[in-house]
N, C-alpha and C positions, 0 to 999 in steps of 0.2 A: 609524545602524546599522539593519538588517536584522530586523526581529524579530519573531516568532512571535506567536499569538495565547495562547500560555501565559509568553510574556514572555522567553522564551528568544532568542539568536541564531540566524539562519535557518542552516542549514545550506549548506555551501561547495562539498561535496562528495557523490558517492552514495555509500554503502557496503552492497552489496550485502546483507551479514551484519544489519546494521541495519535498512536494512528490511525484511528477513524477520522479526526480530524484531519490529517497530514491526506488522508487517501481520498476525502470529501475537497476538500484544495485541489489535489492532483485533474481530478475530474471537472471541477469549476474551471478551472485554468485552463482545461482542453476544451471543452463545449463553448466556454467563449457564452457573449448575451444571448441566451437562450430561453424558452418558455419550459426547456423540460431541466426539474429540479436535478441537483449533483446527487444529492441525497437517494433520489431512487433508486441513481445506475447503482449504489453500492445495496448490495442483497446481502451482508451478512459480514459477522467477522467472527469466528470460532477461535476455538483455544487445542493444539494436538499435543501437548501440555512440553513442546520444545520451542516452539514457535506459534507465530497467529497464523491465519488464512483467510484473506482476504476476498470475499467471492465479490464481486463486480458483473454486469453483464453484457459485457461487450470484449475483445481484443483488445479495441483502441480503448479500453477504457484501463484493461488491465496493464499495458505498457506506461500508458501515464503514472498510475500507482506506482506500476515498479521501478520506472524509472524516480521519480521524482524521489521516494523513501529511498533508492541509492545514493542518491544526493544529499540526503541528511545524513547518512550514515549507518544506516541498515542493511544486512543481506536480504535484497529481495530479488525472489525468482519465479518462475511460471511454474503452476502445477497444473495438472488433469483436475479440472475442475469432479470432485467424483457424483453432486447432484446431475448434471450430465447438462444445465442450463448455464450459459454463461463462461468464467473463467475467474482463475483463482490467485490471486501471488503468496506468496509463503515467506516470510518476514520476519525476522529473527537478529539477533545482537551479532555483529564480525565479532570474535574472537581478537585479539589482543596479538 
């Protein structure tokens, strides 16, 4: 079996709603007690109909994401963000 580095089963499937949530965490977790919400750093999450895209607007906001969703057990990686503001990970199921 398939399994995460927190000892979990890898994930089968995307789900959209999850990873917003999963990449809304990633960013709470990094800013720490802060007055600026997690919710704003994240700008967007699209569909390129193989994977999601995660736009975020920061560096450090995108490595939180991608690291943290590689931890559950997701391929995530950095794209060229192409609105040209911010930065993007690209999120998708490992393969078996």
């Amino acid at each position: 079996m398939n399994t995460t580095q927190k000892g979990r089963a890898a994930p089968k499937r995307l789900n959209r709603r999850h990873i917003e949530r999963h990449a809304i965490k990633a960013i709470r977790d990094r800013l720490g007690p802060s007055e600026y919400p997690a919710e704003a750093a994240l700008l967007g999450i699209t569909d390129d109909g193989f994977a999601l895209l995660v736009h975020v607007n920061s560096g450090g906001n995108e490595i939180a994401v991608e690291h943290y969703l590689q931890s559950l057990g997701y391929r995530a990686e950095y794209v060229p963000n192409p609105g040209g503001y911010g930065c993007a990970v690209r999120v998708s199921i490992r393969c078996p």
